[in-house]
Backbone as a chain_set.jsonl record, in Angstrom:
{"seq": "XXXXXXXXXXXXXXXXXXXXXXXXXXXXXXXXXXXXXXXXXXXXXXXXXXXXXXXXXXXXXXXXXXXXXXXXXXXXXXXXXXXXXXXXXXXXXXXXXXXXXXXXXXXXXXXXXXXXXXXXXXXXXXXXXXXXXXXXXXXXXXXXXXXXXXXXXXXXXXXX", "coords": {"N": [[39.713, 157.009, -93.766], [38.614, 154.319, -91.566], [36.696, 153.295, -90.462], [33.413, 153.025, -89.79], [30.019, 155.188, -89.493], [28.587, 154.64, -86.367], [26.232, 155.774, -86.396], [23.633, 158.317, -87.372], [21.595, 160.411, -89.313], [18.851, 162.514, -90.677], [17.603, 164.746, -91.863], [14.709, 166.49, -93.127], [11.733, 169.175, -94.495], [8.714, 168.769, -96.321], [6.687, 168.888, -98.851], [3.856, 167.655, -98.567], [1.489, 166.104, -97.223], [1.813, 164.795, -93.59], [0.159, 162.459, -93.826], [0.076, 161.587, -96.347], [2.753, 161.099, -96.379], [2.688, 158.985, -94.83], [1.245, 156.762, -95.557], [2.678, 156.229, -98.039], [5.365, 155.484, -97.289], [4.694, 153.223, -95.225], [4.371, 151.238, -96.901], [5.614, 149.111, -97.27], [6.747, 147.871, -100.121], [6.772, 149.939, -101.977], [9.015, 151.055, -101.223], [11.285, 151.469, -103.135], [10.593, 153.362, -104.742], [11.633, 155.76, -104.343], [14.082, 155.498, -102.229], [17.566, 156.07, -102.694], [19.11, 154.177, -102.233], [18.296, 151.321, -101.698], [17.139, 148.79, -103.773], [14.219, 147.634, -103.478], [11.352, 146.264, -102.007], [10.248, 143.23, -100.073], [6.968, 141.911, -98.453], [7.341, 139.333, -96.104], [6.311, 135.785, -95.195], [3.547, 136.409, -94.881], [2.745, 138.551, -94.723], [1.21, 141.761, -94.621], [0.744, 144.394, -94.182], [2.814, 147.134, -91.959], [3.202, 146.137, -88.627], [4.148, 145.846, -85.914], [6.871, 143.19, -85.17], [6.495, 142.304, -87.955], [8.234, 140.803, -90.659], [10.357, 141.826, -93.349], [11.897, 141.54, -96.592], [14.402, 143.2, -97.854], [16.142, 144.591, -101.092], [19.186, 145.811, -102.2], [21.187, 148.043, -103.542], [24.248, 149.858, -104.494], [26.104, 151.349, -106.615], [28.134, 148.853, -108.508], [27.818, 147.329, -106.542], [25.919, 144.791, -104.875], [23.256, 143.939, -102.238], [21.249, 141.955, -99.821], [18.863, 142.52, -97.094], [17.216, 141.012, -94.25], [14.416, 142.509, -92.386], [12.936, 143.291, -89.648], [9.791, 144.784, -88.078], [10.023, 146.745, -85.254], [8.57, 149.178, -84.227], [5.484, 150.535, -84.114], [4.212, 153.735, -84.979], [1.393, 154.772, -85.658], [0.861, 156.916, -89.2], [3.149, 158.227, -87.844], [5.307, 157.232, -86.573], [7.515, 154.84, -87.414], [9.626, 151.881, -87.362], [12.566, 149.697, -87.676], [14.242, 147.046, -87.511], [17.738, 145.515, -89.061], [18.791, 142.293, -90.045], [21.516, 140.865, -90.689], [22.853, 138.403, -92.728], [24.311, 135.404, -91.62], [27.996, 134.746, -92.687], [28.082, 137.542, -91.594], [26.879, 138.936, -89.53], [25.909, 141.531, -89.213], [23.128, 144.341, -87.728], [21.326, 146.953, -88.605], [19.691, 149.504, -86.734], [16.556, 150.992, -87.639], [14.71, 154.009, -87.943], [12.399, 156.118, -88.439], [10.339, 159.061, -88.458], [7.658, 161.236, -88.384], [6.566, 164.283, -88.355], [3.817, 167.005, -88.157], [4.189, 169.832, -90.308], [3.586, 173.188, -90.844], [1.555, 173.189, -93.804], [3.319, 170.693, -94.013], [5.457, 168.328, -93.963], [7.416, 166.981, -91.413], [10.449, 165.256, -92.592], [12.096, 163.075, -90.333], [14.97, 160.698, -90.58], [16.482, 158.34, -88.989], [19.494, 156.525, -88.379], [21.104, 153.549, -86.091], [23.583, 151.169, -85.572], [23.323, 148.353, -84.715], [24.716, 145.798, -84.509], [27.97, 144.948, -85.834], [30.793, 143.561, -87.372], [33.65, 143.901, -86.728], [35.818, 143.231, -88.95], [33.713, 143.098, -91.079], [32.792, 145.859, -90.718], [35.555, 147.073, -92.23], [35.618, 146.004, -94.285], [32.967, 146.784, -95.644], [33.3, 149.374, -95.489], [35.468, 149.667, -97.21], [34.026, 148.791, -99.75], [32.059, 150.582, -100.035], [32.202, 153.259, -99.99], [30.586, 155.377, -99.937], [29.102, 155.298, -97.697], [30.199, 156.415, -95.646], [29.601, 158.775, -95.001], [26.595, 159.505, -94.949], [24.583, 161.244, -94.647], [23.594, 163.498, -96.679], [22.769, 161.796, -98.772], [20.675, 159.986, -97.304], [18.636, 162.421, -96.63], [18.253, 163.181, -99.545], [17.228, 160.657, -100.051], [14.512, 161.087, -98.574], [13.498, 163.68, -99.287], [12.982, 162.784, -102.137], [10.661, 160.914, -100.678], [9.182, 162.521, -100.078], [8.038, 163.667, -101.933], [7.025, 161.907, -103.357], [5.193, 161.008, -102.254], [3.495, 163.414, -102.445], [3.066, 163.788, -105.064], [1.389, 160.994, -105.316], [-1.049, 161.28, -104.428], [-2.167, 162.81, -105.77], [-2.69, 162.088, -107.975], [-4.995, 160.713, -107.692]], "CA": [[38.812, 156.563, -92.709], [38.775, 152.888, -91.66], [35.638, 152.793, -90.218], [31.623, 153.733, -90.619], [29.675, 155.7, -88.358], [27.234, 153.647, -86.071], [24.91, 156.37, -86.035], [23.391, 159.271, -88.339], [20.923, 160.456, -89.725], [18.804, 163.146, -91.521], [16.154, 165.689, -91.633], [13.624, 167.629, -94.13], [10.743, 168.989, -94.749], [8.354, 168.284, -97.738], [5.15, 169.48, -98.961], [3.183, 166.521, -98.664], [0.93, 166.179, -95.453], [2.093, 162.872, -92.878], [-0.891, 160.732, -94.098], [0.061, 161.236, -97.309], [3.897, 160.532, -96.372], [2.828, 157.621, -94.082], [0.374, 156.058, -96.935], [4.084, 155.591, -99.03], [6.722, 154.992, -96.246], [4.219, 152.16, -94.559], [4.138, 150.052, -97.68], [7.647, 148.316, -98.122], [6.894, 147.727, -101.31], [7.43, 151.024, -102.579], [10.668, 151.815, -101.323], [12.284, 151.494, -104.547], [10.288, 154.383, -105.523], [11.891, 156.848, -103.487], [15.11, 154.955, -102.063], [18.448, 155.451, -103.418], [19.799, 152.258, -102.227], [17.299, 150.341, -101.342], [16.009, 148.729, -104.692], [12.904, 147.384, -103.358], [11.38, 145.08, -100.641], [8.262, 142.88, -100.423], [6.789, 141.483, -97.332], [7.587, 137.779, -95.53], [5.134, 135.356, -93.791], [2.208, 136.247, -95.157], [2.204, 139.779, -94.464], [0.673, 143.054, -96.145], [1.206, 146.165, -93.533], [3.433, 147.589, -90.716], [3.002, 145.96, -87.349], [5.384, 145.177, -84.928], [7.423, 141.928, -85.766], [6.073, 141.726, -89.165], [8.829, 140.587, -91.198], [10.048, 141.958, -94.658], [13.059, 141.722, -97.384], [14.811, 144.559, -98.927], [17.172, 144.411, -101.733], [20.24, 146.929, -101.895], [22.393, 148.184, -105.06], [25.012, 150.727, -104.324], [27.105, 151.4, -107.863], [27.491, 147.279, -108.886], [27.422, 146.199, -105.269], [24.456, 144.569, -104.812], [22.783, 142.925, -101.134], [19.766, 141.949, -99.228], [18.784, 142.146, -95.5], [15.827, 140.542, -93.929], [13.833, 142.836, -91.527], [11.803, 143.233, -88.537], [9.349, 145.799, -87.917], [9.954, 146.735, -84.194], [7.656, 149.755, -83.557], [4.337, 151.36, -85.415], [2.834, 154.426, -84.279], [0.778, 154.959, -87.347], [1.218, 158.452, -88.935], [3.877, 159.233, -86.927], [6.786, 156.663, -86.431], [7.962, 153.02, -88.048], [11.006, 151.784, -86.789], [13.014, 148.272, -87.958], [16.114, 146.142, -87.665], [17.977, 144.956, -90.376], [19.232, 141.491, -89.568], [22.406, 140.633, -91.625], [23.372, 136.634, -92.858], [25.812, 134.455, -91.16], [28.556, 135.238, -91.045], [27.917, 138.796, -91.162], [25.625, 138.992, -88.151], [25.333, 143.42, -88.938], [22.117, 144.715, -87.686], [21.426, 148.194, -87.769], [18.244, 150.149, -86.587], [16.314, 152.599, -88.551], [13.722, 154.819, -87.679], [11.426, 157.5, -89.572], [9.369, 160.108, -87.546], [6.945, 162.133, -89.192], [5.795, 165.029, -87.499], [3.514, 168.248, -89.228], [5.59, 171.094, -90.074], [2.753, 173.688, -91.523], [1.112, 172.256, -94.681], [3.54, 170.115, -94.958], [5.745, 167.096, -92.698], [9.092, 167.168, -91.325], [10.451, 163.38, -91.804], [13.371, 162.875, -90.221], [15.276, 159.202, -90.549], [17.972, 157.709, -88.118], [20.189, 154.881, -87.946], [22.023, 152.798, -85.337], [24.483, 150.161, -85.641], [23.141, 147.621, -83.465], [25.984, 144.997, -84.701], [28.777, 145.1, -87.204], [31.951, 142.767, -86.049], [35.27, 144.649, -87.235], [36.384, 142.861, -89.583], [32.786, 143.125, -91.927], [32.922, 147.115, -90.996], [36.088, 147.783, -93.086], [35.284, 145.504, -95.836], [32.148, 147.645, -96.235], [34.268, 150.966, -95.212], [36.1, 150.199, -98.596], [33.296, 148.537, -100.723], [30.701, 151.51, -99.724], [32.877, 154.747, -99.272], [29.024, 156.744, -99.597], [28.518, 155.116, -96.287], [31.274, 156.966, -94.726], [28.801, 159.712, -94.556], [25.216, 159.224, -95.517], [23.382, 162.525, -94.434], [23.393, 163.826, -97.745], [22.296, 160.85, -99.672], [19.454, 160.245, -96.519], [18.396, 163.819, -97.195], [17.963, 163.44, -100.782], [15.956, 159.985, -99.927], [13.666, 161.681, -97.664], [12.726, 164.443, -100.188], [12.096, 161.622, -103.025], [9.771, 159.995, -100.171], [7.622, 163.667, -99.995], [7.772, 163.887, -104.111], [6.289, 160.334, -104.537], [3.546, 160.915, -101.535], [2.659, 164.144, -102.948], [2.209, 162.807, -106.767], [0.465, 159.981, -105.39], [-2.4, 161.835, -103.566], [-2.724, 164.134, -106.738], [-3.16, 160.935, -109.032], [-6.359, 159.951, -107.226]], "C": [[38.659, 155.047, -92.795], [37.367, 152.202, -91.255], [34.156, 153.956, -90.496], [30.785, 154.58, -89.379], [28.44, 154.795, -87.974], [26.084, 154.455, -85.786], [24.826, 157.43, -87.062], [22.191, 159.193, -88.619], [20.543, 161.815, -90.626], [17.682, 163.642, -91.245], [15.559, 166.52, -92.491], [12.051, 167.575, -94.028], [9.721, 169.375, -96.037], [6.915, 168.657, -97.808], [3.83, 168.515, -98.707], [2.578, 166.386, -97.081], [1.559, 164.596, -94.555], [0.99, 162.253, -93.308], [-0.347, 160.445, -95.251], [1.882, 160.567, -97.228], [3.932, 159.176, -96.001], [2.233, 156.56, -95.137], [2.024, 155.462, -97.98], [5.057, 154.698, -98.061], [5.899, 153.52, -95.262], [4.027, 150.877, -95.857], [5.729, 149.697, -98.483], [7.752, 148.241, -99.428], [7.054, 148.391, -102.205], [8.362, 152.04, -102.501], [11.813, 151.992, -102.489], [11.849, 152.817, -105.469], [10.905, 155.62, -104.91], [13.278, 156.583, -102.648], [16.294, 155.111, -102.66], [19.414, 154.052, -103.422], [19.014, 151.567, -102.303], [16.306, 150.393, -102.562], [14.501, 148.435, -105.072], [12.448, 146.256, -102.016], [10.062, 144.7, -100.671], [8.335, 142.02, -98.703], [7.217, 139.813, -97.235], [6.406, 137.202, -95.013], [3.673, 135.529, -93.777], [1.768, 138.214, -94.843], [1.869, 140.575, -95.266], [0.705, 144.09, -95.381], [2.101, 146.049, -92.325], [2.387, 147.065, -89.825], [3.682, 145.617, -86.599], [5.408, 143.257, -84.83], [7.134, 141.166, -87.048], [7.757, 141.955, -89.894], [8.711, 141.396, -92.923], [11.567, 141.692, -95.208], [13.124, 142.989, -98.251], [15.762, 144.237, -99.622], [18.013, 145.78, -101.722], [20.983, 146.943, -103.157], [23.122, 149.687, -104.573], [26.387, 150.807, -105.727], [27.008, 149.535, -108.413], [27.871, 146.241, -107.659], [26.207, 145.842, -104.672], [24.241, 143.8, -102.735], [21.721, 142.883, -100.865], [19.841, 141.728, -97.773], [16.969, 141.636, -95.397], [15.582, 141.912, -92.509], [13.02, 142.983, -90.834], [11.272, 144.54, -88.186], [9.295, 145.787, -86.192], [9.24, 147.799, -83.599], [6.786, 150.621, -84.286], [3.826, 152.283, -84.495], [2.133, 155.112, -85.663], [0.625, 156.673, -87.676], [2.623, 159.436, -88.467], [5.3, 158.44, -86.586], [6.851, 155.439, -86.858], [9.414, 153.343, -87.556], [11.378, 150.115, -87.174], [14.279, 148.386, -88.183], [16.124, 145.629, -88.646], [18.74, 143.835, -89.73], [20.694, 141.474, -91.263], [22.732, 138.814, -91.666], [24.662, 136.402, -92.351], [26.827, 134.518, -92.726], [28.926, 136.361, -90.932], [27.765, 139.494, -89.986], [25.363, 140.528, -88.188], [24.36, 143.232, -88.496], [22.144, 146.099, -87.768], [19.544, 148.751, -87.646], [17.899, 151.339, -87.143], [15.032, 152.894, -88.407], [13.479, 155.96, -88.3], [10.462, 158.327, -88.634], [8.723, 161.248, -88.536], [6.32, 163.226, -88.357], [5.21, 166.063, -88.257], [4.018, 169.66, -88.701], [4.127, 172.367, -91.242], [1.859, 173.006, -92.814], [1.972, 170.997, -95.112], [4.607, 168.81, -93.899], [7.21, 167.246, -92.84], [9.141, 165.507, -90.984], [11.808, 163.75, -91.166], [13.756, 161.389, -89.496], [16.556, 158.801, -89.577], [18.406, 156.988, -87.989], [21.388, 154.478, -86.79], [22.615, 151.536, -85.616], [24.111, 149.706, -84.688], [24.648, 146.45, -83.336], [26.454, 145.338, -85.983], [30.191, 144.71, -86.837], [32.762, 143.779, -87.259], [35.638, 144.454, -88.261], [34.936, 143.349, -91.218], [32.98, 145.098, -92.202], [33.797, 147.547, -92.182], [36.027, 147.138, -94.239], [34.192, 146.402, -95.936], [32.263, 149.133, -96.176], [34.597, 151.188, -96.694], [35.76, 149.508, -99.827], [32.375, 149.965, -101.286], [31.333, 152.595, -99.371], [31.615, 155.62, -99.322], [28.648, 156.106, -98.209], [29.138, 155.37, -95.257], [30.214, 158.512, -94.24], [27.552, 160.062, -95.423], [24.278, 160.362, -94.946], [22.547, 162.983, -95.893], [22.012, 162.263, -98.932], [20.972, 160.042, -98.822], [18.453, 161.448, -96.561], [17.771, 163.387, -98.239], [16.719, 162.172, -100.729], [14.775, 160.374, -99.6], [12.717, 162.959, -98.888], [12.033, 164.057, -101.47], [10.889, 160.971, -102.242], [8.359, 161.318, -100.33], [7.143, 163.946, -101.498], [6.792, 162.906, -104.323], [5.032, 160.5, -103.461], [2.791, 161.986, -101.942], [1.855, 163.759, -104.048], [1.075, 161.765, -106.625], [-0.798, 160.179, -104.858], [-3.018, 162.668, -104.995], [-3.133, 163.434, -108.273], [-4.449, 160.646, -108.722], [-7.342, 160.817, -107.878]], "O": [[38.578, 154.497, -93.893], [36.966, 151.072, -91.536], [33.966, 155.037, -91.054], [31.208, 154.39, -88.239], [27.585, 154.332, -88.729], [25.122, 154.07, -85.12], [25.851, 157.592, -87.725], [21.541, 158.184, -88.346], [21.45, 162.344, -91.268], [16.836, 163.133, -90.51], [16.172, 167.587, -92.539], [11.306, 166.649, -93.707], [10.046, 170.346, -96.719], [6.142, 168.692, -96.851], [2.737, 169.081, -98.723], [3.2, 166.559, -96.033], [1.635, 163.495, -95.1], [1.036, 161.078, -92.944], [-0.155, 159.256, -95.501], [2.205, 159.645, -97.977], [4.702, 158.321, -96.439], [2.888, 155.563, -95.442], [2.176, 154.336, -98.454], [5.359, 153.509, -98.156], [6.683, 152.825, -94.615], [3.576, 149.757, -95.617], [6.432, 149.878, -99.477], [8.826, 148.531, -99.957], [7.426, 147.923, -103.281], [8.598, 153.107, -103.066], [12.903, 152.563, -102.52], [12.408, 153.24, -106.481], [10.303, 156.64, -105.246], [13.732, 157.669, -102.289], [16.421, 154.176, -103.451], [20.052, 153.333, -104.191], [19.03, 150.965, -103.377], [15.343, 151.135, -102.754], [13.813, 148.668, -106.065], [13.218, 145.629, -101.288], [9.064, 145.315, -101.046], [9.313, 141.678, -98.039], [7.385, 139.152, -98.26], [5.544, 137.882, -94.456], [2.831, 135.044, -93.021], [0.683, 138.796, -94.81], [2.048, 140.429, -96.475], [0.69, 145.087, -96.103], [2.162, 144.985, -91.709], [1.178, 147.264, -89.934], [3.846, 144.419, -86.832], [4.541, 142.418, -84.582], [7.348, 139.979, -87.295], [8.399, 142.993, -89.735], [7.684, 141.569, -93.579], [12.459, 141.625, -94.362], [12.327, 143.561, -98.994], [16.548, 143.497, -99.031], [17.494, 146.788, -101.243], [21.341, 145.915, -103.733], [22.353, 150.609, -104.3], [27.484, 150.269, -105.579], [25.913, 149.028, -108.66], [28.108, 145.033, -107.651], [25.546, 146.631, -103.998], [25.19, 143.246, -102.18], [20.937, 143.629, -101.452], [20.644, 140.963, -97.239], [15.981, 141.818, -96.108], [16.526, 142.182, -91.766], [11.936, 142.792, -91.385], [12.073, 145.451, -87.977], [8.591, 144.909, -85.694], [9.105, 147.647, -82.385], [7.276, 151.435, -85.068], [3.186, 151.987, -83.485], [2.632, 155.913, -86.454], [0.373, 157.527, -86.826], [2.974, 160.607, -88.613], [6.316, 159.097, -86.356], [5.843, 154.831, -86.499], [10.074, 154.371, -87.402], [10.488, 149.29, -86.965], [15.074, 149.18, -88.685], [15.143, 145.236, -89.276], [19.44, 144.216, -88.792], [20.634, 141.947, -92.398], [22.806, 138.135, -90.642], [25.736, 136.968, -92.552], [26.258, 134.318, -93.799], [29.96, 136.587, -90.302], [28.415, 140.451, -89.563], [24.639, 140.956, -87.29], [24.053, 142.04, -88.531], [22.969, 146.641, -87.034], [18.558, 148.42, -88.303], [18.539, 152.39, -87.202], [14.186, 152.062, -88.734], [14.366, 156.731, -88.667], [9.715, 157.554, -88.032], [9.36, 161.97, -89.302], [5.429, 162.846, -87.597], [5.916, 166.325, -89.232], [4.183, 170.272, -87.645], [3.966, 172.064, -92.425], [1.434, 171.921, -92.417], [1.71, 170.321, -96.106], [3.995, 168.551, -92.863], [7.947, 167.496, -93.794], [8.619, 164.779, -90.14], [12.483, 164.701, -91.559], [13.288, 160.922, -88.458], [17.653, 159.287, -89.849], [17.786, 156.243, -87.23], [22.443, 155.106, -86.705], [21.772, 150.72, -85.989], [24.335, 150.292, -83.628], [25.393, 146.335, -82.362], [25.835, 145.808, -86.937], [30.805, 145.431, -86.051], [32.382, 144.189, -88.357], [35.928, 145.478, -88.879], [35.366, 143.865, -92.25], [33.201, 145.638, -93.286], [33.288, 148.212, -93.085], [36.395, 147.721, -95.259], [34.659, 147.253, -96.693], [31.494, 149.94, -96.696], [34.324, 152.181, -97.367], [36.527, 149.417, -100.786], [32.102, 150.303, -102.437], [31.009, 153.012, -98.259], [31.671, 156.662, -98.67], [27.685, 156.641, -97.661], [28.932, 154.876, -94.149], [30.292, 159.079, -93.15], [27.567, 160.786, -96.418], [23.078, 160.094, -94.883], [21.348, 162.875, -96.147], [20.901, 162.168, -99.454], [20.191, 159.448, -99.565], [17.271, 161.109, -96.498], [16.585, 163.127, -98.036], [15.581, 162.378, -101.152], [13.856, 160.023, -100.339], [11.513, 162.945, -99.142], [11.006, 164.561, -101.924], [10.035, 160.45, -102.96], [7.16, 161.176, -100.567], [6.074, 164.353, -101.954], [5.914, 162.934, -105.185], [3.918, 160.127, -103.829], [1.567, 161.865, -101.926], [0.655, 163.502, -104.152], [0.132, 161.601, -107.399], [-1.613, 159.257, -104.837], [-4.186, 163.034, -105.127], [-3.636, 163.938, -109.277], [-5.117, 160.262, -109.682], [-8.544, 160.578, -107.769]]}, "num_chains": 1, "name": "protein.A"}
């Protein structure tokens, strides 16, 4: 395969109620707890929560390939949906879009995460086609994020 898919995503559901999912997944800063790529990310600009165009950085480690994207939060419905672009550095220019939806699934929340390839010029795709072969098909390894995100919001409600 030469190239990546510009779209995918993923779906489960987890014991953990949506406040308690949204309470984790709204604070960038603890994506590293629950992320397998994504080693961590802290806010830009002065910020401290989800709001549309609040800026943040994430770092990335995939085996010993490491990166970072800067992103933009482009839509909050609190509880219930975050959505942000990942900008990529010159002369990359990737973006892709990723969205989380939380909806309640009996005691317990169905997330399910999606991404779009907004940009990714040709030439960057198959260099990261055959840096990143787990990004030839990322359901699985979105999946498994998603059920680390209901593990760490459950634990963290049951710490209090």
């Amino acid at each position: 395969m030469t190239g990546l898919p510009q779209v995918g995503g993923a779906e489960v559901v987890v014991a953990a109620r949506p406040e308690q999912v949204w309470a984790v997944l709204s604070d960038v800063t603890r994506v590293g707890e629950w992320s397998g790529e994504c080693r961590g990310a802290g806010w830009l600009d002065g910020a401290t929560a989800v709001a549309p165009g609040v800026r943040f950085r994430g770092t990335n480690r995939v085996r010993w390939i490491r990166w970072a994207r800067i992103s933009s939060v482009e839509h909050v419905d609190p509880g219930r949906e975050l959505r942000w672009l990942t900008h990529g550095p010159a002369p990359m220019w990737d973006s892709t879009e990723w969205t989380v939806r939380l909806d309640p699934e009996g005691e317990g929340t169905r997330i399910r995460q999606d991404f779009r390839v907004v940009s990714l010029p040709a030439f960057w795709e198959r260099v990261f086609a055959l840096l990143i072969p787990e990004h030839h098909d990322r359901t699985a390894g979105l999946a498994a994020d998603l059920r680390r995100l209901g593990d760490v919001a459950a634990r963290s409600l049951s710490r209090r």
